[in-house]
N, C-alpha and C positions, 0 to 999 in steps of 0.2 A: 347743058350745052357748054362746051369748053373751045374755045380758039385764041388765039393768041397778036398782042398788039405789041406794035415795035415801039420800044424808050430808046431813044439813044442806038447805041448796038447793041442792044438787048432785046431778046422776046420774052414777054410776059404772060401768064395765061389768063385768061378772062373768064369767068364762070359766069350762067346765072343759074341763081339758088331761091328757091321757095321760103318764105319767112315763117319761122313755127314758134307756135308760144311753148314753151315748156320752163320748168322748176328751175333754178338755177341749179342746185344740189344735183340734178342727175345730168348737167350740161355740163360740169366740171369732175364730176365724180371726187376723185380725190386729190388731184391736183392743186397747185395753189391758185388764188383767187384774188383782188382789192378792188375796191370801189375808186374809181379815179373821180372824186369832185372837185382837184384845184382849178380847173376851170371854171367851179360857181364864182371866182371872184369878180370875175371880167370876162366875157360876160356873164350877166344873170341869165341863172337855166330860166325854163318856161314854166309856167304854172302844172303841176305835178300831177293837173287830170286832164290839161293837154298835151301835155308828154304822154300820160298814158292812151289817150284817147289815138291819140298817133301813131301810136305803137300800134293798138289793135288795128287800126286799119290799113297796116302791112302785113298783118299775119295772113296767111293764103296766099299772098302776091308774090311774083318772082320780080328779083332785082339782080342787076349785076355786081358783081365782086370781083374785086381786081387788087394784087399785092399792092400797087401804087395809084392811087384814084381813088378809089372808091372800095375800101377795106371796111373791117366791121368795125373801126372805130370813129370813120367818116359817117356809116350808120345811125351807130349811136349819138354822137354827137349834132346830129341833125335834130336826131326826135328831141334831145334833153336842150339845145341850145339853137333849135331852126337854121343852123349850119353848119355843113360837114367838113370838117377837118380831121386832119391827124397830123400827130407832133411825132410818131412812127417817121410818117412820107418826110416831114419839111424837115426837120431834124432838131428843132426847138424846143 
């Protein structure tokens, strides 16, 4: 599903997408890739089989995704630190 939300004078698209577990290696192909942990400093991620376990239980679900809101780094950042941010959106 795709529609679109106003920011400002702007239209945005809004998706929602089904969550799928797959490899990393065939998610990137050949692309480049890093690991962003300078967030472990402040704060502490969450214990690493509640991160996982969290994970698994969005995999089958649809969620929305939005360039500003709610993007895949707000995603992640949920599962690994129980809240969603991005330094993408705020600009920090």
């Amino acid at each position: 599903g795709k529609h679109k939300v106003k920011l400002g004078a702007y239209e945005v698209p809004v998706f929602t997408r089904m969550v799928k577990k797959e490899r990393l290696k065939k998610v990137v192909r050949r692309k480049k890739w890093r690991v962003n942990n300078k967030s472990d400093v402040s704060p502490d991620p969450l214990p690493v089989q509640e991160i996982m376990s969290r994970a698994e239980d969005c995999v089958g679900k649809e969620v929305i995704y939005c360039s500003f809101g709610r993007n895949c780094e707000h995603f992640v950042t949920n599962l690994r630190y129980g809240e969603g941010v991005s330094e993408q959106v705020s600009g920090t």
